[in-house]
N, C-alpha and C positions, 0 to 999 in steps of 0.2 A: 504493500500500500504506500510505503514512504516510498519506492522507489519510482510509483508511477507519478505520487506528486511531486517528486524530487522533476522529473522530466517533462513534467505541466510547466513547471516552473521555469526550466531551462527555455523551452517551446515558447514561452511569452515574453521571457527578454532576448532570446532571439529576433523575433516578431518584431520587439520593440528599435533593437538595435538596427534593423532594416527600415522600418519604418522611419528614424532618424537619420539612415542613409539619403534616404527617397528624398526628405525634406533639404538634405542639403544638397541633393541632385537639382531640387527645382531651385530653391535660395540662390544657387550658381549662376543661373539664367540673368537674374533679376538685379542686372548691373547697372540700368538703368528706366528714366519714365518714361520712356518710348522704344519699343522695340524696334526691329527690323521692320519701315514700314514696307515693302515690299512683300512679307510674307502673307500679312492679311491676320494675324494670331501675335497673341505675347508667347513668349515663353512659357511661362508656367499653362498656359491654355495648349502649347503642341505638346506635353506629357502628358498630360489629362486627356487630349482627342489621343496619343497613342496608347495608354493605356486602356480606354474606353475600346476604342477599335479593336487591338488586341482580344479583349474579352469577347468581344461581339464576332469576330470571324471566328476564333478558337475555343469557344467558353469554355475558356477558362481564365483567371487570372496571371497578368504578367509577373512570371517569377524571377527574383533577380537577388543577389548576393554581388558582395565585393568587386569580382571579375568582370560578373556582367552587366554592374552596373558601367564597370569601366567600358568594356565593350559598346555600350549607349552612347554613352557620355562625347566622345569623339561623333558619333553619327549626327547627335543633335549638334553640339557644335558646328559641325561643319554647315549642316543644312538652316543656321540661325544666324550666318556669318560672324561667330564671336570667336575670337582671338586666342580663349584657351583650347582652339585645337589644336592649334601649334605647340604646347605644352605636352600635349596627352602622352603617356607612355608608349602606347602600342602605332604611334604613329614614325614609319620609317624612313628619317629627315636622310638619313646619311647617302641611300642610294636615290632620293627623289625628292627634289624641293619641295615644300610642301605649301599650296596654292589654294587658294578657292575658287581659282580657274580655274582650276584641273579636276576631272573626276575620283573615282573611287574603285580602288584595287582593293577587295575584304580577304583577305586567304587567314584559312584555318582550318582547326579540322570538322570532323563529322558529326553534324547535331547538338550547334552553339547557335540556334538560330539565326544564322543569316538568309536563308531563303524567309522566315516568315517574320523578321525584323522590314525585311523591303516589302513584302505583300501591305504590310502594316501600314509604310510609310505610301505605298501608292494610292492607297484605298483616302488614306489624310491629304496628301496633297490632291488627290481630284482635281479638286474644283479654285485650285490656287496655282495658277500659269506660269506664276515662275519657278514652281517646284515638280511642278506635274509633270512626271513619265510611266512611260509603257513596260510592263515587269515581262520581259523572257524567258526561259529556260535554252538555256545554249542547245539542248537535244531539239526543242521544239522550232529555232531557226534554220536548225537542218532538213526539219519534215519539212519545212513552210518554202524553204530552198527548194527541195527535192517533188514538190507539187507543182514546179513550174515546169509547163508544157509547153508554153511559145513565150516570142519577145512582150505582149502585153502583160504575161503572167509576171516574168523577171522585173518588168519595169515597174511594175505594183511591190513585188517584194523590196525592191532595192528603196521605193520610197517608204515603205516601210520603217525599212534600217535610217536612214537619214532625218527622221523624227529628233525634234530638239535635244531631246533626255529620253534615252534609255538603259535598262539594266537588262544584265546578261548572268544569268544563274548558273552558276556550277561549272564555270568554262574547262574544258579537259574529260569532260566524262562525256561530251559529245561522239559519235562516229564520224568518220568522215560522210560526207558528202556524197549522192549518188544522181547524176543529170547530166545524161550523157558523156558520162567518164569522171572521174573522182577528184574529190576538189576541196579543201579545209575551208570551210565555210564561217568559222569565226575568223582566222585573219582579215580576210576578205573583206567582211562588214568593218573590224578595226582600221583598215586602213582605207576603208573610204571615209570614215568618221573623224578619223586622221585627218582625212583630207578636205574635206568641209570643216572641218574646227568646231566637231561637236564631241559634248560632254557626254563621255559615258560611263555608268556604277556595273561594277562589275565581281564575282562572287570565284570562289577555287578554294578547292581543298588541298592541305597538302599533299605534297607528292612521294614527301620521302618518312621514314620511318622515326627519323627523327626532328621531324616538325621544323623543320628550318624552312624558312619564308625565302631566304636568298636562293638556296637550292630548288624549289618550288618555283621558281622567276625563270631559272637557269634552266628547270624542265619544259617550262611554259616555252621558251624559246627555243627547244630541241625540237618542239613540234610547230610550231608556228614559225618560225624562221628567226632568224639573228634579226631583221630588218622592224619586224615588230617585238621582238623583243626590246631593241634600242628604244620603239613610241612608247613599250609601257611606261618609262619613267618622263616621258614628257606628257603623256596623256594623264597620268594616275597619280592622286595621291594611294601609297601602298598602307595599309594598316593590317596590325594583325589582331585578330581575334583567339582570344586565349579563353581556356576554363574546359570543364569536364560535360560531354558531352549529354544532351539532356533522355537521349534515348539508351540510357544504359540503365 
């Protein structure tokens, strides 16, 4: 009986010590009386619509500790244009300047939510145009590739791809390409996005066994070519995503 209120007990200053994370996760935001007027939301309002939403696509509640609040914390930064992302830990200044120009490179490993962190955040920005894009799965631009039967179809896919903001989920665990003869169908969209000078969020697991981010880069460019590997660090900010994976 002591042992199960012993562990009530633990459970609700846990709770609480989270709970006074949470508060100094929004407190952080709230640097000043006017926010970004460009986004259409204060701060403390985009944690509340992502927590809301969260719930509402998932029901369930957004769980989060130490790691993943850090793992947050960089995403809202960046998308709130505040200063402390340039701080954050998991942000990797040394191989890539780190920009608000530049999009977003996520690598990590399996089942730290980053595929339903972006669902989250497209379903929020909807209806706010300077945040609002179209959520991908790198396997589903290859189907969407591989459906084109004539030059109308290609010409619809490629405007597609050229969309202001888009993300591209899980890059590397695609197949290659099949439409009339074989073809890596992520570079491809990278360097035309390259080449129009648009902003793209983009998602990878590691590659190697020992979770190294640089080696992971180093992979990404064994299949993709040297030529884009060189655009990831002019195109990306690269961040890594750490913590123990939630489907274990």
């Amino acid at each position: 009986m002591r042992t199960n209120k012993t562990s009530q007990i633990g459970d609700f200053l846990q709770q609480q010590n989270y709970l006074n994370k949470e508060f100094d996760f929004q407190a952080g935001f709230r640097q000043t009386e006017h926010d970004n007027p460009l986004s259409g939301f204060t701060k403390s309002e985009l944690w509340n619509m992502f927590k809301n939403t969260f719930y509402s696509m998932y029901g369930k509640s957004l769980q989060y500790d130490d790691t993943i609040i850090e793992n947050l914390k960089i995403l809202f930064f960046y998308f709130l244009r505040d200063n402390k992302f340039f701080e954050c830990e998991n942000l990797f200044s040394d191989s890539s300047k780190p920009s608000f120009k530049k999009g977003l490179l996520i690598v990590g490993g399996f089942g730290l939510g980053k595929t339903d962190y972006f669902k989250v955040f497209e379903s929020v920005f909807r209806h706010h145009p300077v945040f609002k894009f179209k959520f991908y799965s790198s396997m589903e631009l290859v189907r969407n590739f591989e459906k084109c039967v004539n030059q109308n179809d290609k010409l619809e896919f490629y405007k597609c791809v050229k969309r202001k903001l888009i993300f591209i989920d899980d890059v590397n665990s695609e197949r290659e390409g099949s439409n009339y003869g074989k073809v890596e169908v992520i570079p491809e969209i990278l360097s035309i996005r390259y080449d129009n000078k648009l902003k793209t969020y983009m998602t990878a697991n590691y590659t190697n066994a020992e979770n190294c981010v640089n080696q992971t880069l180093i992979d990404l460019g064994k299949r993709y070519g040297s030529r884009i590997y060189d655009r990831f660090f002019e195109m990306f900010n690269i961040i890594e995503f750490k913590g123990k994976s939630f489907r274990i």
